[in-house]
C-alpha positions as a Markdown table, in Angstrom:
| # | Residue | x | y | z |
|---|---|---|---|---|
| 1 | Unk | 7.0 | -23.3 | 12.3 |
| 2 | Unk | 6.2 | -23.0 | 15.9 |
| 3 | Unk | 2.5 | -23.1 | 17.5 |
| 4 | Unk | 1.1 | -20.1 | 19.5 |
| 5 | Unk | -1.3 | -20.2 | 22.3 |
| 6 | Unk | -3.2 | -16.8 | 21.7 |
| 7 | Unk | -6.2 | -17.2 | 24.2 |
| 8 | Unk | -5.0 | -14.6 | 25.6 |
| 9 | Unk | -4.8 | -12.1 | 23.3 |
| 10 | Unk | -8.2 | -13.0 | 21.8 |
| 11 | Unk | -9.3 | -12.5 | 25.0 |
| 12 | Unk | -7.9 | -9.3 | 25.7 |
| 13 | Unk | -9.1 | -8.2 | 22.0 |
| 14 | Unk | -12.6 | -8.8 | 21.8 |
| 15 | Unk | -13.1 | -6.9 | 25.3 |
| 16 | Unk | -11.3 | -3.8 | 24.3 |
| 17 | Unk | -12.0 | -4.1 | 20.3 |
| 18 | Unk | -15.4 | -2.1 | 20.6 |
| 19 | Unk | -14.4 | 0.5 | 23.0 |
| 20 | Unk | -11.2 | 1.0 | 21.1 |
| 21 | Unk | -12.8 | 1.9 | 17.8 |
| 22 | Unk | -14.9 | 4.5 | 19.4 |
| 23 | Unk | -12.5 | 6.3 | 21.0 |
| 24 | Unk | -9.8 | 6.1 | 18.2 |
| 25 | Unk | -11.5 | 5.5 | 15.5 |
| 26 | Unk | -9.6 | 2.5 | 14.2 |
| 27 | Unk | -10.7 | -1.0 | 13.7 |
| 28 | Unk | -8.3 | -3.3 | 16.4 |
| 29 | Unk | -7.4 | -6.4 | 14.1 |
| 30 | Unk | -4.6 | -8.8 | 15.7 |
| 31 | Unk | -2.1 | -7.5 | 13.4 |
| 32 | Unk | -0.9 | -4.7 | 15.1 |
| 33 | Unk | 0.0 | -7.4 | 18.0 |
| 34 | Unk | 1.5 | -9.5 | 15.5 |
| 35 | Unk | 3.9 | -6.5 | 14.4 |
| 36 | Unk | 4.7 | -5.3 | 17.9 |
| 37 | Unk | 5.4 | -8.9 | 18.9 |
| 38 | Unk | 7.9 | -9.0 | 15.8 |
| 39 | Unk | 9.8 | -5.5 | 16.3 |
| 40 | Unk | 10.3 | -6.1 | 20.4 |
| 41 | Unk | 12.2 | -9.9 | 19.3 |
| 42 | Unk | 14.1 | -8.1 | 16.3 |
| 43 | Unk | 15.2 | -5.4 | 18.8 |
| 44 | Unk | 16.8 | -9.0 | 20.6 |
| 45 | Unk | 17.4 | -10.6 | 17.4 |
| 46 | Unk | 18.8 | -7.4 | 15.0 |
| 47 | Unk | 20.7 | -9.9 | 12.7 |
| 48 | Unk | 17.0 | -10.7 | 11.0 |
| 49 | Unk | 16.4 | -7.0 | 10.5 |
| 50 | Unk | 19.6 | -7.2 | 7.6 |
| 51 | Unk | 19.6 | -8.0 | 4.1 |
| 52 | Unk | 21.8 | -9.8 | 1.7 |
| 53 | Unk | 24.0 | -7.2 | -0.8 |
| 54 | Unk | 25.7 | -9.3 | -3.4 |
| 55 | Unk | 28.5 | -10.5 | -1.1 |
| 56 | Unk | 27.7 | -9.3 | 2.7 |
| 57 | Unk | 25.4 | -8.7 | 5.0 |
| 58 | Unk | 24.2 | -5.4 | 5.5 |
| 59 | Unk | 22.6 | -4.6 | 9.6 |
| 60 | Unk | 19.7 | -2.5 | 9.0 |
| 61 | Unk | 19.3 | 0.2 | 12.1 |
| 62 | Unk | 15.6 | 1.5 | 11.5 |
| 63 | Unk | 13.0 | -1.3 | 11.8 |
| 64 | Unk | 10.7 | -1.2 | 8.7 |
| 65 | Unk | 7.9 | -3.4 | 8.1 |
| 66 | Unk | 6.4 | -4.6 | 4.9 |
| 67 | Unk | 3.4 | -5.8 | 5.3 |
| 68 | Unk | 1.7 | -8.2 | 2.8 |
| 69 | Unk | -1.5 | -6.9 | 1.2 |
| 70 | Unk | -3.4 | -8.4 | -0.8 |
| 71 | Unk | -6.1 | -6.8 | -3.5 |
| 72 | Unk | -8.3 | -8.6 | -5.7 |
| 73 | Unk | -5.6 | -9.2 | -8.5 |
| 74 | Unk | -2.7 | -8.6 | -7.4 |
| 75 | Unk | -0.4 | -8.7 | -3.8 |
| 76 | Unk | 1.2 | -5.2 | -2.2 |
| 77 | Unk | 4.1 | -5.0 | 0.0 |
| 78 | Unk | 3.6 | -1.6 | 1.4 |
| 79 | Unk | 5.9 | -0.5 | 4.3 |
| 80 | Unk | 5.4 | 0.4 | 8.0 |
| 81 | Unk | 8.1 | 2.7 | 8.7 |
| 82 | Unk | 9.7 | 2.9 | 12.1 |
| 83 | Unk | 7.5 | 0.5 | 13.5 |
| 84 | Unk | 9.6 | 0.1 | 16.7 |
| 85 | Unk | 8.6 | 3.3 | 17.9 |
| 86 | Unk | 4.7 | 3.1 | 17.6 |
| 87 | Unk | 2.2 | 1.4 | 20.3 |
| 88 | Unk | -0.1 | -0.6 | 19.1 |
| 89 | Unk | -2.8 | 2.2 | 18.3 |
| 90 | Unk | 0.0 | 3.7 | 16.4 |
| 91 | Unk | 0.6 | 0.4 | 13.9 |
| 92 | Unk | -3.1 | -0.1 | 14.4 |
| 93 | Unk | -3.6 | 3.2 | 12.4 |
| 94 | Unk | -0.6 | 2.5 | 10.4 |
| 95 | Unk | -2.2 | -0.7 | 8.9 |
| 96 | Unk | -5.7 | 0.8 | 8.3 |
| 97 | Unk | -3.7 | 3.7 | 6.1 |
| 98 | Unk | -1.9 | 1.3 | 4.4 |
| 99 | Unk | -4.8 | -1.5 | 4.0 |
| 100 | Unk | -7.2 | 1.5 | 3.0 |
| 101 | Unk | -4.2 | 3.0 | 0.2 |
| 102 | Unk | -3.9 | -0.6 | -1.2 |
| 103 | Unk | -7.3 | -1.2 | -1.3 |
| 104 | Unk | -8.0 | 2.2 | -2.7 |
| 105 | Unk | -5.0 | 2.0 | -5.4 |
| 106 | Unk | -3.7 | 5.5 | -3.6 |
| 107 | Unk | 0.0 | 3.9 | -2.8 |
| 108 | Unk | 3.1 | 5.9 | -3.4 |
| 109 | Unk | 6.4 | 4.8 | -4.4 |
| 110 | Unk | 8.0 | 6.2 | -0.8 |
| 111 | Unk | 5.0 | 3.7 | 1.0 |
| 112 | Unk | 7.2 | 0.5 | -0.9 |
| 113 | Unk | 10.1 | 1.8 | -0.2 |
| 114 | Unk | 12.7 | 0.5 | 2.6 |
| 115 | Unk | 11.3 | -2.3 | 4.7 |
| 116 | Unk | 13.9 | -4.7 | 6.6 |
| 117 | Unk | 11.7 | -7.4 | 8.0 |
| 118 | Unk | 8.0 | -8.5 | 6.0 |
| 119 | Unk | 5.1 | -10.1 | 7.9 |
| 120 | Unk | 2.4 | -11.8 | 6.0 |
| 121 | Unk | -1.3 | -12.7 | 7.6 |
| 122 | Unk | -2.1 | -15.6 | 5.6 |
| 123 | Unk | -4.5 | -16.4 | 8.2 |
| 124 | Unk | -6.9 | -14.0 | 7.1 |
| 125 | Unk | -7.8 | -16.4 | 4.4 |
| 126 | Unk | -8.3 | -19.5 | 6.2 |
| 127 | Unk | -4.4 | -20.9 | 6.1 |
| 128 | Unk | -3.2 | -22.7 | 9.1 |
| 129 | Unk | 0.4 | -23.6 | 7.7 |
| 130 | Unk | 2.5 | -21.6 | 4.8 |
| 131 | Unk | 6.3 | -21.5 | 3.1 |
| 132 | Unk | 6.2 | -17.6 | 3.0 |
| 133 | Unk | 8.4 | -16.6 | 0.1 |
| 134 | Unk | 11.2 | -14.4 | 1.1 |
| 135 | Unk | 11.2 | -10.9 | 0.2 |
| 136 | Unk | 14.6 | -10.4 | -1.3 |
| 137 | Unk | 17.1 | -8.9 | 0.0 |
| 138 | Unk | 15.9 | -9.1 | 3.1 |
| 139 | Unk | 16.8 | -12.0 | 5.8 |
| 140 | Unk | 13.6 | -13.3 | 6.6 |
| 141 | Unk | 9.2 | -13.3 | 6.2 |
| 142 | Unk | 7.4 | -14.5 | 8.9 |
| 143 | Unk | 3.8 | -15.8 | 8.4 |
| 144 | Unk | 0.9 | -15.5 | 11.1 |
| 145 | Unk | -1.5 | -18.3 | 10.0 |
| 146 | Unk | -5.6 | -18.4 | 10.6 |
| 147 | Unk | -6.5 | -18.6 | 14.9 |
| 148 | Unk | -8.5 | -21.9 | 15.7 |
| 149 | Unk | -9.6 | -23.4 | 18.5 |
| 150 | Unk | -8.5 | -26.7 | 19.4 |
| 151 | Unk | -8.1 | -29.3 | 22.3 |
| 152 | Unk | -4.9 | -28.5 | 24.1 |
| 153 | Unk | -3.0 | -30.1 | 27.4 |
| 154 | Unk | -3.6 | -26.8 | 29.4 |
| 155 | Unk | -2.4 | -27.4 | 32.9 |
| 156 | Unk | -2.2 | -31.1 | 32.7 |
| 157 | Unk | -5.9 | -30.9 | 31.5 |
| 158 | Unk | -7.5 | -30.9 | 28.1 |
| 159 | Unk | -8.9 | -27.7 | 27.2 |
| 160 | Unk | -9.8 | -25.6 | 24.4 |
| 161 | Unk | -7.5 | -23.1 | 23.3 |
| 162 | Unk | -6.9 | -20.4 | 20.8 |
| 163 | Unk | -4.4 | -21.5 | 18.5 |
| 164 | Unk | -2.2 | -20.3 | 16.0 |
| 165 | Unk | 1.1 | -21.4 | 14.1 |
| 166 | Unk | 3.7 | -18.9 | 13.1 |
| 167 | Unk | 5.8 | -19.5 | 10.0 |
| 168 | Unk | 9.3 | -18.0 | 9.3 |
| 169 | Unk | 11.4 | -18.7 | 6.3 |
| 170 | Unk | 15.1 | -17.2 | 6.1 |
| 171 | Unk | 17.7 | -16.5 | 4.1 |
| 172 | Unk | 20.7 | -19.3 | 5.1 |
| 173 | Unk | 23.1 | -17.0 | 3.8 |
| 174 | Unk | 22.9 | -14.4 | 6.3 |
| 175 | Unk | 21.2 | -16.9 | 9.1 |
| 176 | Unk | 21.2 | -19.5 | 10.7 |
| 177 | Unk | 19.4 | -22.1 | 11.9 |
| 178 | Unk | 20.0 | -21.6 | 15.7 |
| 179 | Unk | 19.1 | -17.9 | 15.9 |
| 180 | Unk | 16.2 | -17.5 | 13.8 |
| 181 | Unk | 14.7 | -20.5 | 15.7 |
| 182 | Unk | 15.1 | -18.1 | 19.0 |
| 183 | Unk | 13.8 | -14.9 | 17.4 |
| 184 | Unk | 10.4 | -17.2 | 16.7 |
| 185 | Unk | 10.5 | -18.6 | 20.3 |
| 186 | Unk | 10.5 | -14.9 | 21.1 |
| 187 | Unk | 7.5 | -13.5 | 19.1 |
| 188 | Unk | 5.9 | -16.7 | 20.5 |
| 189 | Unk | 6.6 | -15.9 | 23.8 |
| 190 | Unk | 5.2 | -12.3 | 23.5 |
| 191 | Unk | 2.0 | -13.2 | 21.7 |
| 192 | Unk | 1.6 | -15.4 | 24.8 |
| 193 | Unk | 2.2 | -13.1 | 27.4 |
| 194 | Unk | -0.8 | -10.8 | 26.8 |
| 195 | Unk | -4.1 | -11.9 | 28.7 |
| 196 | Unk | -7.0 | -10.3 | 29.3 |
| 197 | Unk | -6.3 | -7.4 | 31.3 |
| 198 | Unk | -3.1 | -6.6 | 29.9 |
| 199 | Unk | -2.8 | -2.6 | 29.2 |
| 200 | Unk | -1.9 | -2.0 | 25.8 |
């Protein structure tokens, strides 16, 4: 688990959220920044974008992610195809399709079909800390947990910041300790870096 200083970002958010669903029509939740932040540090890290086959590891090219989505009764992993070649309006729209097909009962077989890397908002629920299950065979879940704000040393001062833990659990048999703790230093690192006034 690593913590995440997302001031920034929830910044940057609630300034452009409005004017965004106007123009395209699209609700701007933080998980399209969660996924983007994810596919630029497995495009570093591709050895967490594999999965497990009986006896060997298997290096998956196209980046695929399966999303957790919950109904009522019962929990969805539908799949965001490609996702390293879509901005974040594109996954924005991408997880309103698939939240609204869950939702709606309208998934297809081809929407669960081939994901390589699965992210889970637990945070939507309240959660501030989680053991995401892995979703076999693939290497690795990581888990975006609830933003809170909370006194921080900011700048040698106390102040209060927007925080958030990420959560990552991994298969041992196809990582390792060393490079799946710098693939979530990475997403860290690019959830920090947005601000403000940052163009998406």
């Amino acid at each position: 688990m690593m913590e995440v200083d997302v001031t920034g970002l929830v910044e940057l958010r609630n300034r452009i959220k409005h004017d965004f669903q106007k123009r395209e029509g699209v609700k701007l939740t933080f998980m399209p920044f969660f996924i983007k932040a994810v596919v630029d540090a497995l495009k570093e890290y591709p050895i967490l974008n594999s999965v497990w086959a009986d006896d060997k590891i298997i290096l998956k090219k196209r980046i695929n992610i399966s999303m957790a989505t919950a109904t009522d009764d019962a929990l969805y992993v539908p799949v965001i195809h490609d996702a390293d070649e879509k901005s974040i309006l594109g996954l924005a729209k991408a997880v309103q399709n698939l939240a609204e097909k869950t939702r709606n009962g309208k998934l297809e077989l081809a929407d669960m079909q081939g994901g390589t890397f699965t992210v889970n908002n637990t945070g939507s629920f309240g959660s501030i800390q989680s053991q995401p299950i892995i979703n076999a065979p693939q290497a690795a879940i990581l888990s975006f947990e609830a933003i809170v704000k909370r006194p921080v040393i900011y700048n040698n001062m106390i102040a209060v910041r927007d925080m958030m833990n990420i959560c990552l659990s991994l298969d041992h048999r196809i990582l390792d300790g060393l490079v799946a703790g710098r693939f979530l230093n990475r997403v860290k690192e690019r959830l920090e870096s947005y601000g403000p006034d940052t163009q998406i």
